[in-house]
N, C-alpha and C positions, 0 to 999 in steps of 0.2 A: 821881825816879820819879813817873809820874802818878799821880794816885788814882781811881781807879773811884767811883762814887755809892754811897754807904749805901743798899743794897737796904730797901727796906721794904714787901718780897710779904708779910708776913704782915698787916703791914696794908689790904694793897692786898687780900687775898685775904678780909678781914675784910669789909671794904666792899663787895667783889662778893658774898659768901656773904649778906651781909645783904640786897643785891640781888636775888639769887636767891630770896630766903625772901618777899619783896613777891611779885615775879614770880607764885613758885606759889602765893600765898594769892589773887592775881588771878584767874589762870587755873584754879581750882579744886581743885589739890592740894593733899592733905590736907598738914599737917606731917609730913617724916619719909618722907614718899611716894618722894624720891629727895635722895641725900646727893650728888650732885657739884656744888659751889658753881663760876660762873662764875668765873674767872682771867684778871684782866692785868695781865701784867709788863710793867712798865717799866724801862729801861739809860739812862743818861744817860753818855757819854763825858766822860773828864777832866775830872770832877766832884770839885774839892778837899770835904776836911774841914769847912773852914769858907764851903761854899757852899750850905749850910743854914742857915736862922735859928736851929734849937735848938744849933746847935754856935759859935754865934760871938754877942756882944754888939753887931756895926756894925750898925748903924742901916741900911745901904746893900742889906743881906742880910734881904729880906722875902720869906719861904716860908708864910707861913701854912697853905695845903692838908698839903704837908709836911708841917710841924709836928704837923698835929690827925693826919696817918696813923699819924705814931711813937705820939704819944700814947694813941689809941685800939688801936692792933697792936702789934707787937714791931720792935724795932727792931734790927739784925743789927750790931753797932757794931764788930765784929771780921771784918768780911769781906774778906776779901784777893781780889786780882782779878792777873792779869800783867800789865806796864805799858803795853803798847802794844796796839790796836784789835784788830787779826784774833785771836791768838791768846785775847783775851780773849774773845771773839766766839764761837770754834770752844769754846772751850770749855764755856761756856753753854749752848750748842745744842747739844752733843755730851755733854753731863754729864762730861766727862773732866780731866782735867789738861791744862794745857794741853801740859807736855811730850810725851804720849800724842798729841796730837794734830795742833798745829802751833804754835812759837817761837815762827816768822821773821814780819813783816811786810813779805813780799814784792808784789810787784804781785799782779794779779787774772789776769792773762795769763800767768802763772811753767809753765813745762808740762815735763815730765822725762819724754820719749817710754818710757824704759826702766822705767818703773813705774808701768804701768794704774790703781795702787788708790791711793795716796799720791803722786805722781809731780803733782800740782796744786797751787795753792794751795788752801786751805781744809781743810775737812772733809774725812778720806777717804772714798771713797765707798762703801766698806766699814762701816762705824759708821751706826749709829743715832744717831736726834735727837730731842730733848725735843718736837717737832711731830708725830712720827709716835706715839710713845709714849702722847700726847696722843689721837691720833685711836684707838689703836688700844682707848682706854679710853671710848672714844664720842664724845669732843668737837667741836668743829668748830676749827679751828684759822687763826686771821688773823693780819696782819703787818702793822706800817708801819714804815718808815726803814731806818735802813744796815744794809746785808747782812753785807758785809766774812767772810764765812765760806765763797765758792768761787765761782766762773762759769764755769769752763772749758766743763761740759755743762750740758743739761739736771737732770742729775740733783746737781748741786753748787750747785743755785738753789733759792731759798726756795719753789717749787711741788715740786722733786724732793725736797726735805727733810720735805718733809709737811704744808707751808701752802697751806691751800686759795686765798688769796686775798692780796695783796699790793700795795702802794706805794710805793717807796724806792729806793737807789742801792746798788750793787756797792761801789765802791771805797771805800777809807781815807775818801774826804772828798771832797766838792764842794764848788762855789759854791753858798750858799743861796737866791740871786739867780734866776741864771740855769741852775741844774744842770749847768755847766760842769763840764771837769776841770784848770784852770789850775796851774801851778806853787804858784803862792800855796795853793789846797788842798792838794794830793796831795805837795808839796813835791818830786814830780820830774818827768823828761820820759822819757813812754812814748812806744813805736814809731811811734805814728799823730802824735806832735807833740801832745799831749793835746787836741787838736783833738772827742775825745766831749763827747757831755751824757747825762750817766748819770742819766737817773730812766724807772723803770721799771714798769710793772703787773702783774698778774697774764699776761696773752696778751701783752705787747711792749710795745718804749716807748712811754711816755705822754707822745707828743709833745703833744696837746692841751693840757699843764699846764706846760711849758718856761717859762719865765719870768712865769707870770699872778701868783704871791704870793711871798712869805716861805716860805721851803721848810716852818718847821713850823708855817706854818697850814695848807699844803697836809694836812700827815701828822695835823695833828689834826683836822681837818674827814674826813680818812680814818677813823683810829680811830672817830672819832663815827658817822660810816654803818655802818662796821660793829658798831658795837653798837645804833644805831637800829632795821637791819634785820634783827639775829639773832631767829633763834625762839625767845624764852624758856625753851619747856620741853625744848632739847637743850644741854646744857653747853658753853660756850663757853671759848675760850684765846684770848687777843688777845697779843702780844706788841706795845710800842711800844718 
């Protein structure tokens, strides 16, 4: 069974709250003036136990940042996650169970004409999402990296789930290279011949960035802008 990464939002949310507390003592508010501290979560896929420094003694395992967020926040050491991408994915962003919401790690293309609401992969498009929930409490809500939670419509993509702003891929897995969807990733062969390159932006693909870097310089040089150019005094949700 994979292991999901050792959530550590309440450190992270520690660090951005304190973030937020410079922010308004800059821009002129008083302390107290407003309680919704900036929020970013981060997911890191098939992230063993001991692929943190605080959980293992090899030398070869250097997390320092890590390390000082458990330290300084809480550290979630009992979090259970489902083994495989989508379903853990849907469930995150869906606040549900995963059996509430979806197992299977089916392709992204899976489509069941006989049932409108659930009848996709991903999220149904019936349920709410921890993005909109987000916005619907004032936030501004951004994205970077795998989706893996629906594509069939519009409304099963990370702008219909209630993210304003995005960079990353749909499916299980790509090349981090080239944004490919080769066997070697996705470990199968879809209709087209996996002949796509799934990376994608907020309006369409983001053919301009197809092979220029390392896919997660691409996605942290994204997170980075969008926190460079958020307006401080509206509460922000970054998801990475």
């Amino acid at each position: 069974m994979l292991m999901r990464a050792t959530l550590l939002l309440l450190g992270c949310c520690a660090v951005a709250a304190a973030a937020h507390g410079k922010d308004a003592k800059q821009h002129g508010h008083r302390k107290g003036e407003y309680d919704k501290p900036h929020i970013m979560l981060m997911l890191a896929d098939d992230f063993g136990w001991t692929n943190i420094g605080l959980h293992t003694q090899d030398q070869e395992v250097q997390t320092p940042n890590m390390n000082s967020l458990a330290a300084s926040g809480v550290e979630l050491d009992r979090h259970y996650a489902y083994k495989i991408c989508s379903p853990s994915r849907c469930s995150l962003q869906s606040g549900r169970y995963p059996v509430n919401v979806n197992v299977v790690n089916v392709e992204p293309t899976v489509h069941n004409p006989s049932d409108p609401v659930g009848g996709y992969a991903g999220i149904p498009v019936n349920m709410t999402t921890i993005a909109w929930k987000m916005r619907s409490a004032g936030y501004r809500t951004y994205m970077t990296g795998k989706w893996d939670a629906g594509m069939a419509t519009p409304t099963h993509t990370p702008m219909g789930r209630g993210y304003e702003q995005w960079l990353g891929y749909y499916h299980h897995a790509n090349d981090y290279w080239t944004e490919g969807l080769p066997l070697l990733s996705t470990g199968s062969v879809d209709v087209c011949g996996n002949a796509y390159v799934d990376l994608w932006g907020t309006e369409g693909p983001a053919s301009t960035l197809n092979g220029t870097a390392y896919e997660e310089e691409l996605f942290t040089n994204h997170s980075l802008a969008m926190i460079k150019n958020h307006d401080p005094s509206e509460p922000m949700f970054l998801f990475h």
